[in-house]
C-alpha positions in Angstrom: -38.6 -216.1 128.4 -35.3 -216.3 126.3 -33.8 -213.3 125.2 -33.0 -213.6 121.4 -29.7 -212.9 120.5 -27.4 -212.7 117.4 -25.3 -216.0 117.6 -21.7 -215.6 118.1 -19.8 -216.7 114.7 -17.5 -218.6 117.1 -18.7 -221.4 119.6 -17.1 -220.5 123.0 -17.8 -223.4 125.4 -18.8 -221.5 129.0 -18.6 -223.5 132.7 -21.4 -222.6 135.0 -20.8 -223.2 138.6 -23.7 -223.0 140.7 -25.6 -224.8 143.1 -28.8 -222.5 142.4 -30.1 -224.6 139.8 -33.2 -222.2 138.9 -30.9 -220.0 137.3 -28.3 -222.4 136.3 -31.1 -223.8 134.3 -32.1 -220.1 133.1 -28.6 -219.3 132.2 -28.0 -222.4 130.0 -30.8 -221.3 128.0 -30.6 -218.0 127.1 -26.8 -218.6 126.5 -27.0 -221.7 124.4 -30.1 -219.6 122.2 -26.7 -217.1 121.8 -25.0 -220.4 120.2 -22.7 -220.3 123.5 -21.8 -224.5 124.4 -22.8 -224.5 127.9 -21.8 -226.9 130.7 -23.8 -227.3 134.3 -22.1 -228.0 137.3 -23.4 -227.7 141.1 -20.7 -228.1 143.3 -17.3 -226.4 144.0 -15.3 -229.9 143.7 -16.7 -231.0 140.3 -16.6 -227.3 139.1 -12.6 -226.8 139.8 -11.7 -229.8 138.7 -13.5 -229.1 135.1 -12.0 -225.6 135.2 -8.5 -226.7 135.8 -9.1 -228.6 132.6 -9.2 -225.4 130.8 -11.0 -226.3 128.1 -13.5 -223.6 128.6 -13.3 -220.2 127.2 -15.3 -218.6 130.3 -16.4 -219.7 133.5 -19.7 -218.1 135.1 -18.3 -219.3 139.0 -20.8 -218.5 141.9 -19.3 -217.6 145.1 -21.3 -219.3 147.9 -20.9 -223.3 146.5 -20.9 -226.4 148.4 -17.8 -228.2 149.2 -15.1 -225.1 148.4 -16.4 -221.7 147.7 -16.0 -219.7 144.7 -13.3 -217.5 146.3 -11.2 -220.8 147.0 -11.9 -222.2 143.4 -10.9 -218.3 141.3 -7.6 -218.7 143.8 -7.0 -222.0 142.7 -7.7 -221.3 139.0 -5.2 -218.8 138.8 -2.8 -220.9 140.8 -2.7 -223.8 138.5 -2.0 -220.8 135.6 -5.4 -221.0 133.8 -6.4 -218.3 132.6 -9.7 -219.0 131.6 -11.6 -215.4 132.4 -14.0 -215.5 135.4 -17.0 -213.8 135.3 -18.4 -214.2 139.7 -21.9 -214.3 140.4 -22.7 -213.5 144.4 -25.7 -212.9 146.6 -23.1 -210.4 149.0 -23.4 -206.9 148.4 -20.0 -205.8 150.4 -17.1 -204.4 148.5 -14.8 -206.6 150.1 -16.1 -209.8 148.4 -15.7 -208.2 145.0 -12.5 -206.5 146.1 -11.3 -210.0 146.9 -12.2 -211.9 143.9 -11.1 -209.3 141.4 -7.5 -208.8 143.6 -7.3 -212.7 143.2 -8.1 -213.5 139.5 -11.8 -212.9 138.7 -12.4 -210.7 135.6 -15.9 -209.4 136.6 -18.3 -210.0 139.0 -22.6 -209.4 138.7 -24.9 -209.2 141.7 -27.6 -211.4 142.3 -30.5 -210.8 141.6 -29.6 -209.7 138.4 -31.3 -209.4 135.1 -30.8 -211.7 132.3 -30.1 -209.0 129.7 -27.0 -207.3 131.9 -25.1 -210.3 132.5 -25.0 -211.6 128.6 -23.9 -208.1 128.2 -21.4 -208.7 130.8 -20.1 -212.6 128.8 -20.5 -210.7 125.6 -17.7 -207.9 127.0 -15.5 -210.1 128.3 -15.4 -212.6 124.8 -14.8 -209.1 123.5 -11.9 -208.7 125.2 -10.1 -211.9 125.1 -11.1 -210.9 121.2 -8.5 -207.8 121.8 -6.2 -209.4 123.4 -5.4 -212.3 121.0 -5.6 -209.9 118.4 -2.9 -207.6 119.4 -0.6 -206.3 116.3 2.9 -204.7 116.6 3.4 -201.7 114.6 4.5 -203.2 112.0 1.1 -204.9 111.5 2.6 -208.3 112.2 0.9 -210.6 115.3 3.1 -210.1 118.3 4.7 -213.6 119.6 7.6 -212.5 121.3 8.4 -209.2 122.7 11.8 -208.5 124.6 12.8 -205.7 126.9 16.6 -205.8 128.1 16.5 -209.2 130.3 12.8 -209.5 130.1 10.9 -211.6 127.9 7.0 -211.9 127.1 5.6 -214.7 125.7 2.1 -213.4 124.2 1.0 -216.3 122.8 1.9 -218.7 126.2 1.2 -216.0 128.7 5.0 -216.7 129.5 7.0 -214.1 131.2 10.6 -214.8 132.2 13.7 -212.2 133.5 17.3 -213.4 133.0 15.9 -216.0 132.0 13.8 -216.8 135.0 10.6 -218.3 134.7 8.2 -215.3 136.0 4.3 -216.1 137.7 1.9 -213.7 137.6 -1.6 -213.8 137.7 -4.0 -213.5 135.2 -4.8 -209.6 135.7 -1.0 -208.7 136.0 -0.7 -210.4 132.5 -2.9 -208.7 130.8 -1.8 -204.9 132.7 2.1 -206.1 131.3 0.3 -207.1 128.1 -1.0 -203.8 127.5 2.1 -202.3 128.5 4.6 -203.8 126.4 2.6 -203.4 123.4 2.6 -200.0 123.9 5.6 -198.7 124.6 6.0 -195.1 126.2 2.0 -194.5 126.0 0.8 -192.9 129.1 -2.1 -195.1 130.7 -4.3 -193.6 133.4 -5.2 -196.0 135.7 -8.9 -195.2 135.0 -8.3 -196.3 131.1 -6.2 -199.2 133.0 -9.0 -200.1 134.8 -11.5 -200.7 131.6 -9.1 -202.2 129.7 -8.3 -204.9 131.8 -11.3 -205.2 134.2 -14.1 -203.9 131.7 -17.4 -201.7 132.5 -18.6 -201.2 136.1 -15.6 -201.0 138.0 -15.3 -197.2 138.6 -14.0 -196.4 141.9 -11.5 -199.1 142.1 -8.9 -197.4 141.0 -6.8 -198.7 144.0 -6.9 -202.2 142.3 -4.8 -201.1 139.5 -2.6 -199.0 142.2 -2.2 -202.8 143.9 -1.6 -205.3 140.7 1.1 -202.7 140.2 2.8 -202.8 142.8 3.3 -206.5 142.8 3.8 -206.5 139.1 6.7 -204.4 139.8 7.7 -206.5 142.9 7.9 -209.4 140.5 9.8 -208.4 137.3 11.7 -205.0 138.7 15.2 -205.2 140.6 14.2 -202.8 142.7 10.5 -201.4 143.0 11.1 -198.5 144.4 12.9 -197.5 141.6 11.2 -198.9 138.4 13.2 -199.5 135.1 10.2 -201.2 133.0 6.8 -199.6 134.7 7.0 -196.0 135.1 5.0 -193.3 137.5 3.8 -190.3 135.4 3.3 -188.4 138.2 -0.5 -186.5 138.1 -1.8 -188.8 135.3 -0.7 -192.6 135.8 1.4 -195.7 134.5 3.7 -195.6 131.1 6.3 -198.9 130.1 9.6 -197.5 129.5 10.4 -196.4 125.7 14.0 -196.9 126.5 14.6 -200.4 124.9 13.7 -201.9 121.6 11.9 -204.7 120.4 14.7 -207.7 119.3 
């Protein structure tokens, strides 16, 4: 039975990857009655090679697929710098499969079986989010393009870090936790509101996540970690950027 839903005003094209084709099949309808454009593939080979594309604004990627896994594909998503959000669909139940895939690029993850109704939730979210995101305004209401702190530069609108002029790569999730950051100067983050920012609904308890992204966020744009100019400890509480440069 399809689920009616009010129609999003914007057509976002979605990549199902899934060899299950029951609920690929179930999927493509209830999201295409949402006025999502919706595009079926079945194995892991086809399905990276149309996601590398990046001409989708979501792929649903299942983790068990013939030919290379879902694990392999989110890894080599992020790899090629697509940023394309992932929303993983698995039959495993153990934290270290979703540990994994969210540590290596996926923005969400649903267990199967699940019910129709949660995971458009789940697509609706995470359009809501990208939504945020590409919406971000400086203070002075304008769009932020560029934003500079001392030697490092954020491209918002490429997803283009560099320091000293150094072309910086980081993954999709340390991004969007810099993103957040650098728009917000000084603002105190816990890593709980850290956590459902970037990651969404349903991830409590894995606070340690944001703890890990960062760490290597700081490993990759910080002389020395150890002792952070840009991403600062507030000891008790969580994460703040550093107030100590301005915007040029």
């Amino acid at each position: 039975m399809n689920m009616k839903q009010e129609k999003p005003c914007v057509k976002n094209k979605i990549l199902i990857i899934d060899d299950d084709k029951d609920i690929t099949n179930l999927l493509a309808i209830n999201l295409e009655d949402m006025g999502y454009e919706v595009k079926l593939v079945y194995d892991g080979e086809s399905g990276l090679e149309l996601a590398i594309s990046n001409k989708f604004n979501l792929v649903i990627l299942d983790l068990m697929l013939p030919k290379i896994d879902g694990l392999e594909i989110c890894k080599s998503i992020r790899s090629a710098s697509v940023y394309t959000p992932i929303l993983m669909l698995t039959c495993k139940s153990s934290e270290i499969d979703r540990v994994v895939g969210l540590e290596i690029g996926a923005d969400d993850y649903i267990t199967k079986p699940f019910s129709i109704k949660e995971l458009l939730a789940r697509v609706k979210a995470i359009f809501r989010r990208v939504e945020a995101f590409n919406n971000s305004l400086s203070s002075s209401g304008k769009r932020v393009e560029e934003i500079k702190f001392g030697a490092l530069v954020i491209d918002i609108e490429k997803r283009k870090v560099t320091l000293k002029e150094n072309l910086v790569y980081l993954t999709a999730k340390e991004f969007d936790l810099l993103h957040i950051f650098v728009t917000h100067p000084g603002k105190v983050y816990t890593r709980t509101q850290l956590l459902n920012t970037v990651w969404g609904y349903g991830f409590e308890g894995y606070e340690h996540t944001v703890n890990s992204h960062i760490n290597r966020l700081r490993a990759k744009i910080e002389s020395d970690p150890t002792h952070p100019h840009y991403i600062l400890t507030v000891w008790g509480i969580g994460y703040k950027f550093t107030d100590s440069w301005q915007e040029t």
